[in-house]
C-alpha positions in Angstrom: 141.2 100.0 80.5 137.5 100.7 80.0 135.6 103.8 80.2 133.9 103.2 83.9 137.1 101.7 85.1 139.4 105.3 84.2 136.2 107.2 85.5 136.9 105.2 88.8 140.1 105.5 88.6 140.2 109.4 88.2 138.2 109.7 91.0 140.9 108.1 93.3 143.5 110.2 92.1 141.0 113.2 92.7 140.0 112.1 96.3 144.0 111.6 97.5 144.1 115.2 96.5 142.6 115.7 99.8 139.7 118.0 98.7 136.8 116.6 98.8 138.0 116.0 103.0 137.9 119.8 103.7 134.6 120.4 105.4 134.4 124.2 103.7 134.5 122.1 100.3 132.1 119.9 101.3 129.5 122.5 102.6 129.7 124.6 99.7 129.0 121.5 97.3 126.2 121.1 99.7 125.0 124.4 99.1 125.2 124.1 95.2 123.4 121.1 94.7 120.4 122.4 97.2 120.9 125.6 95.2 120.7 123.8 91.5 118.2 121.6 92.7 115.7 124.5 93.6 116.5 125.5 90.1 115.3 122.6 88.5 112.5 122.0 90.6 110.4 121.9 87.2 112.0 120.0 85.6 112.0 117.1 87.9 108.5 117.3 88.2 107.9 116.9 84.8 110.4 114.1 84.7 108.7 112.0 87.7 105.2 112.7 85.3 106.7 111.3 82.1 108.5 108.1 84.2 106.1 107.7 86.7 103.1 110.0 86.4 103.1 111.5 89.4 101.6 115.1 89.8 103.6 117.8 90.9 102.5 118.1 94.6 103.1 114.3 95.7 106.8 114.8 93.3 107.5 117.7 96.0 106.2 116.2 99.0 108.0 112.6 98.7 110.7 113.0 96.7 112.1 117.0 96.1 111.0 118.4 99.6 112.6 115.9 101.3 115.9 115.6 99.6 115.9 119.5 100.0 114.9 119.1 104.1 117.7 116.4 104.0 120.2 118.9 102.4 119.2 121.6 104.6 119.6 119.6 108.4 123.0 117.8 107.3 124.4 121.6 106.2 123.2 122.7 109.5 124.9 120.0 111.5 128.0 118.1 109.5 130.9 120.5 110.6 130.0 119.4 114.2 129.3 115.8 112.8 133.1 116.3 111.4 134.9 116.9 114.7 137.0 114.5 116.7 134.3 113.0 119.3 135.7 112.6 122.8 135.3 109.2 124.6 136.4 108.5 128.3 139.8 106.4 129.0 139.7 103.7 130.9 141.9 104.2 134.1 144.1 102.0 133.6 145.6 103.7 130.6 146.1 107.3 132.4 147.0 109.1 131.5 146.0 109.4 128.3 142.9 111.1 126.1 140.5 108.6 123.9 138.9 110.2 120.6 137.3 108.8 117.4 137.8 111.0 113.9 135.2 110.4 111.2 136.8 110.1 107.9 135.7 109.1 103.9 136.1 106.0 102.7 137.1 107.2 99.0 135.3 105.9 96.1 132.1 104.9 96.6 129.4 103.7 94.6 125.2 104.7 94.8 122.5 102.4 93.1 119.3 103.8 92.8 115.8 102.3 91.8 113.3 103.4 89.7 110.2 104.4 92.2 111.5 107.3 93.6 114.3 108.1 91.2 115.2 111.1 92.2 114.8 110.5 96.4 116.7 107.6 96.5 119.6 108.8 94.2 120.3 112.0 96.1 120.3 111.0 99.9 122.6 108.5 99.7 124.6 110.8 97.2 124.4 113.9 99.9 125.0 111.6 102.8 128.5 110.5 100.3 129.4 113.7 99.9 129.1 115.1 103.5 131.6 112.6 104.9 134.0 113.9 102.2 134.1 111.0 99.9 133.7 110.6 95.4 130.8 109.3 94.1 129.5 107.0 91.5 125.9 107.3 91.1 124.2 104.4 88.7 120.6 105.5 88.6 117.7 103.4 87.2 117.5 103.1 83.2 113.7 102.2 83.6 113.0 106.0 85.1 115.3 107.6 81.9 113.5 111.2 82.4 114.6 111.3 85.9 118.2 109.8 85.4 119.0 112.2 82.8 118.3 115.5 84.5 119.8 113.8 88.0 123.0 113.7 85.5 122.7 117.3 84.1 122.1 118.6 87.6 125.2 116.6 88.9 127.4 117.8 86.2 126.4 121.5 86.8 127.2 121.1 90.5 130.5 118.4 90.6 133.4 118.4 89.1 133.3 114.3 87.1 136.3 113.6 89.1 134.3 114.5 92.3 130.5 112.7 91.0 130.0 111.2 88.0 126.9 109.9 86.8 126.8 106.7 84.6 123.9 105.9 82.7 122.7 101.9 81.5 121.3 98.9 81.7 122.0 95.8 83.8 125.2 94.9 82.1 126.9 98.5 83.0 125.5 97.7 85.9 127.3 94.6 86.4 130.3 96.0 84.4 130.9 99.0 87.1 130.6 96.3 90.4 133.0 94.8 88.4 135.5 97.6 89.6 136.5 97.8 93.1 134.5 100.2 95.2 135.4 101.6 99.0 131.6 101.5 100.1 128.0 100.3 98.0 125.0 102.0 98.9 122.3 100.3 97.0 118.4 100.6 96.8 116.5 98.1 95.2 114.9 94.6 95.4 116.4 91.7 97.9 117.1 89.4 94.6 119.7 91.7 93.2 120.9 93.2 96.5 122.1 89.4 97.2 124.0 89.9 93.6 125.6 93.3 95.1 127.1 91.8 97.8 128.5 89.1 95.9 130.0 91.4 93.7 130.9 93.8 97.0 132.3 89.5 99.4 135.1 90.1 96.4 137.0 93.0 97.5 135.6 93.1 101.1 134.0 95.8 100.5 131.1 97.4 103.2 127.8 97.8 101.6 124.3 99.4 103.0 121.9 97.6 101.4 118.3 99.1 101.3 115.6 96.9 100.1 111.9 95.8 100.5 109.5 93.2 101.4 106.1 92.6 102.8 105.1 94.9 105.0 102.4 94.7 107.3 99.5 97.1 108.6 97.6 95.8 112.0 94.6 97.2 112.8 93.6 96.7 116.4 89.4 96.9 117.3 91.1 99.6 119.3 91.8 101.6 116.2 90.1 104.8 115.6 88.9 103.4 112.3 88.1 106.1 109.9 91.7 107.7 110.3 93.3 104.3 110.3 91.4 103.5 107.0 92.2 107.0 105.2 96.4 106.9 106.3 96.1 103.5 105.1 94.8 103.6 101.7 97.4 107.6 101.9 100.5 105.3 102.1 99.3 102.4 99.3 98.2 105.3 96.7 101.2 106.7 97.4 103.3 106.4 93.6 100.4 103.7 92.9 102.2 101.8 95.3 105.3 101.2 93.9 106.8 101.7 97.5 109.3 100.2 99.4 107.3 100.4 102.5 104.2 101.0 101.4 101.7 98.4 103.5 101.6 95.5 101.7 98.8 93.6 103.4 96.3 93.8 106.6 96.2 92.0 109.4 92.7 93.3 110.8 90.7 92.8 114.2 87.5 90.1 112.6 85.7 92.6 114.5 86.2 95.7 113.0 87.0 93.8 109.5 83.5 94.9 107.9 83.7 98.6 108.8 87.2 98.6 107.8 86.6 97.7 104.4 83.8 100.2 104.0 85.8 102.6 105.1 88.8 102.0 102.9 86.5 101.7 100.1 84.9 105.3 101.2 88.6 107.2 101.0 90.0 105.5 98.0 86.8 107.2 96.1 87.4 110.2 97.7 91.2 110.2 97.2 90.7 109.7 93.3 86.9 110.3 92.4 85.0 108.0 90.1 87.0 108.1 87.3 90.6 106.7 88.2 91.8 105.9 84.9 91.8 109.9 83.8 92.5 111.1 87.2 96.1 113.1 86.4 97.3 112.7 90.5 96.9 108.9 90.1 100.2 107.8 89.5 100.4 104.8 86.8 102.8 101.9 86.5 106.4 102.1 85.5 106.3 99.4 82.6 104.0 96.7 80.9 106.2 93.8 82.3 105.3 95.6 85.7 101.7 96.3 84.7 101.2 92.5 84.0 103.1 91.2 86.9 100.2 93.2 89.2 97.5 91.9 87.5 98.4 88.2 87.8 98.3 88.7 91.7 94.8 89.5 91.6 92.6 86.8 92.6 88.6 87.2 91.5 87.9 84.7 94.1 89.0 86.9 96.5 88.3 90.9 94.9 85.9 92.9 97.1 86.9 96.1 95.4 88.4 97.2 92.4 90.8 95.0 90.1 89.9 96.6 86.6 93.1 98.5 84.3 93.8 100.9 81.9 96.7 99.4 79.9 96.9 102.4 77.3 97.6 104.7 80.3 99.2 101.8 82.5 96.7 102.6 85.4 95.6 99.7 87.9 92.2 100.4 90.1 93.2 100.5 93.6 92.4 96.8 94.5 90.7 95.2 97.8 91.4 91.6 98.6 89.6 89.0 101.4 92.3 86.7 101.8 91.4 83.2 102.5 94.1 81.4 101.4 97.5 82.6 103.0 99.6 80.9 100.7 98.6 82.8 98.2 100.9 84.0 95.9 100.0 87.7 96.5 100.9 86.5 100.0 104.4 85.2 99.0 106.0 88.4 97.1 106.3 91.6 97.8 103.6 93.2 95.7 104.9 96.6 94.7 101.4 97.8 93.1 97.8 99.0 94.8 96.6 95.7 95.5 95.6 95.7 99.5 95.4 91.8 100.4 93.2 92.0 103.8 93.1 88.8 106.6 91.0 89.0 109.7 92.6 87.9 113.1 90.8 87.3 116.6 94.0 86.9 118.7 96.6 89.3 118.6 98.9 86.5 119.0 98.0 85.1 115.5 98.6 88.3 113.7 102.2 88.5 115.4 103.2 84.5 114.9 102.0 85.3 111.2 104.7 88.2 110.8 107.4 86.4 112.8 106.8 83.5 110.4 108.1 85.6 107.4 111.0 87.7 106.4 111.9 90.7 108.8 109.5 93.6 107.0 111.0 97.0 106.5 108.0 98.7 107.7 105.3 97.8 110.1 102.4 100.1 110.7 100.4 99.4 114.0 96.7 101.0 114.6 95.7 101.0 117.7 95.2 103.3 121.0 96.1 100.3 123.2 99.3 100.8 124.9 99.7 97.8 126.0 99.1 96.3 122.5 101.7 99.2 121.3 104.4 97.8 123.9 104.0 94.1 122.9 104.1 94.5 118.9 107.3 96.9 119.9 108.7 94.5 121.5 107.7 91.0 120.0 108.0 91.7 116.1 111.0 92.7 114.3 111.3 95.0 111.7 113.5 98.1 110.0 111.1 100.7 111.4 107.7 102.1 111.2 104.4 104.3 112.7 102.0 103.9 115.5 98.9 105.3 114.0 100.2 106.2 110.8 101.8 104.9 107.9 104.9 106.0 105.7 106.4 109.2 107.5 109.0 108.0 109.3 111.3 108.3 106.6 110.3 112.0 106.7 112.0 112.2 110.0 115.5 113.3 109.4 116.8 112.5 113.4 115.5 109.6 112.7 117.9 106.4 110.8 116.0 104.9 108.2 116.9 100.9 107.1 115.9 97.4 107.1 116.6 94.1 109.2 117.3 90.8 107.9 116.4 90.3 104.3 114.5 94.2 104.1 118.7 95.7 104.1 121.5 96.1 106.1 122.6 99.5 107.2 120.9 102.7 107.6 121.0 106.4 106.5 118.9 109.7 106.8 120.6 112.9 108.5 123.3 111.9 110.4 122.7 108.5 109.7 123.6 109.1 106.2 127.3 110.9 107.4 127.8 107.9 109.4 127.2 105.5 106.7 129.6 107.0 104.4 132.1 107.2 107.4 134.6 105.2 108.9 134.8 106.3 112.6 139.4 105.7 113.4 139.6 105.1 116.8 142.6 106.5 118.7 144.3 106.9 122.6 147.1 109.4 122.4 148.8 108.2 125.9 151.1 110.8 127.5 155.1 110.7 127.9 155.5 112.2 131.1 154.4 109.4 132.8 155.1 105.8 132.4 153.8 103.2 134.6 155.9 100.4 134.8 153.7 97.6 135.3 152.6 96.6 132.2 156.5 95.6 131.2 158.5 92.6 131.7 160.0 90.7 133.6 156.1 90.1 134.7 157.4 88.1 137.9 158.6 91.1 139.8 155.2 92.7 139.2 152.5 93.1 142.3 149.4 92.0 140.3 147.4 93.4 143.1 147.6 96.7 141.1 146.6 95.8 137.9 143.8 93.8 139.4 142.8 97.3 140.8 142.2 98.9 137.8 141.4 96.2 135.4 138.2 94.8 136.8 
């Protein structure tokens, strides 16, 4: 037996124990890991700089404040979550009472990626934990700052049998989906999420896959244009754009294309100030092969802006594109850097054929005060979610599920999103026995079907 496979399998023996499905038990775990991770505020901070370079404030407003606003709503609200909910009965099983009782699936395994290594390792590990289930949590080897104190703050807060954090590469990676888990959450890219769920088709086993792609910013001539311009360039300087819905490209009004641009150029100088490369709150990228990969989108044919780097610090200048060829190959990936690709439409119908024509996006972002144009996007495109107006904080929303469509993920989590998740809702009728209606029995032929026609229909 290896190492990861006893570690699974002491966490099974621990969860039919029955402990972790006591709602006092899970609330005070809760409690502890809020508590430890106020604690260590500092040094997760310091962690995200040496991984990612991030400066304190953006580490508490997109990663550490809203792990610790997640913690606080779900400790408000999972012992109601918990409860039996109440469903009406159909009459023609009275009389008897329809309920559904959440419960954990057991062991359960979290992935998490390297862009916001701590964020995306501790919802899905909170939303595990409030439905009462034991965790395995595999963060990313290429943030190793943020995956070691995510391990020391687990092991000051869980017991190993209850959350254990294992540390690795690919291959203990691939040697732990080797084991059989009751639920996968994993974060990541769409190539190796298709390898999870292989791993996952084996045993059957459920899997919320959250994951990425290209997603798209329209900017109606209807826009107010500076705002639009400075939430725009907010959301792709956000981590240096290593986001998973961070707007990848533009579809903008030929109209209001030229003032756009100007505009974007305007904030991204005043969001970073003329020297980028030294600027501490500019967040760089997470490894050469990444660095590299970012450059190689950038086509001088098309730069307006930017496109110079700083590969001692691992800094790329935020990056303006004209687009005139769509089949571009910054146009074909998801680009995962602060390269803005910009197209000009003149019919609103272009811009939306162009996004049905692709992979489902997990974000869209649609500027506009047009209504009307707000209602037809809504209802013509399809996507995992998104603003009107505004880019990136709906995932700061925690009433609000948070997931992908199509080849962006499968599943959803966030608040009570995240209990449900990690939940499997058993359905039951508890039928009384002081009556017994004898229609449903055989022999069929002395029954008047008049009366179950009356309350089957």
């Amino acid at each position: 037996m290896s190492n990861i496979t006893e570690i699974i399998e002491n966490q099974r023996k621990y969860y039919g124990t029955n402990k972790t499905k006591d709602i006092d038990f899970r609330i005070q775990k809760l409690k502890q890991l809020k508590k430890e991770i106020k604690n260590r505020e500092n040094d997760i901070c310091s962690a995200l700089q040496k991984d990612l370079g991030k400066h304190p404030v953006e580490s508490y407003m997109v990663e550490i404040g809203m792990v610790l606003d997640d913690l606080g709503y779900i400790i408000k609200h999972v012992r109601k979550w918990a409860k039996k909910e109440y469903h009406l009965t159909p009459l023609s099983q009275f009389p008897s009472i329809s309920y559904q009782i959440p419960e954990s699936y057991g062991v359960t395994l979290v992935i998490s990626p390297w862009n916001y290594p701590f964020l995306l390792t501790m919802q899905p590990l909170i939303g595990a934990i409030s439905a009462g289930n034991c965790v395995v949590v595999k963060p990313s080897e290429f943030s190793p700052n943020v995956s070691d104190v995510i391990k020391d703050i687990i092991r000051n807060v869980f017991e190993k049998e209850h959350v254990t954090t294992i540390l690795g590469d690919k291959d203990v990676c691939t040697e732990i989906l080797e084991n059989k888990f009751d639920y996968i959450f994993y974060t990541g890219s769409t190539n190796v999420g298709k390898i999870v769920m292989q791993y996952a088709a084996k045993n059957l086993t459920p899997v919320t896959l959250e994951l990425g792609g290209k997603s798209p910013c329209i900017v109606d001539k209807e826009a107010s244009l500076e705002l639009t311009a400075k939430r725009i360039v907010f959301g792709k300087l956000l981590n240096c754009g290593q986001t998973c819905v961070a707007p990848d490209y533009i579809l903008v009004h030929k109209e209001v294309k030229s003032k756009f641009i100007d505009y974007c150029k305007m904030y991204i100088e005043k969001f970073l100030g003329d020297n980028w490369r030294d600027n501490e709150e500019y967040p760089k990228m997470v490894n050469e092969k990444h660095f590299n990969r970012i450059l190689s989108l950038i086509n001088k044919d098309e730069l307006i802006y930017g496109g110079e780097s700083d590969k001692e610090n691992m800094k790329i200048q935020p990056t303006l594109l004209d687009i005139k060829d769509i089949n571009s190959r910054v146009m074909q990936e998801e680009i995962f850097g602060p390269i803005l690709p910009i197209i000009e439409y003149e019919d609103l119908h272009e811009a939306i054929n162009y996004i049905n024509s692709k992979e489902k996006p997990l974000a869209l972002y649609l500027f506009t005060n047009n209504k009307g144009i707000q209602k037809r996007i809504l209802k013509e495109v399809s996507f995992g979610g998104g603003c009107i107006n505004d880019t990136i904080i709906h995932l700061a929303c925690s009433k609000l599920g948070f997931g992908g469509v199509g080849n962006s993920g499968i599943g959803e989590y966030h608040g009570k999103y995240s209990f449900k998740t990690f939940s499997h809702y058993k359905s039951i009728l508890k039928k009384s026995v002081l009556l017994d209606l004898p229609m449903r029995y055989h022999p069929y032929k002395k029954i008047n079907d008049k009366l179950i026609r009356m309350f089957m229909k």
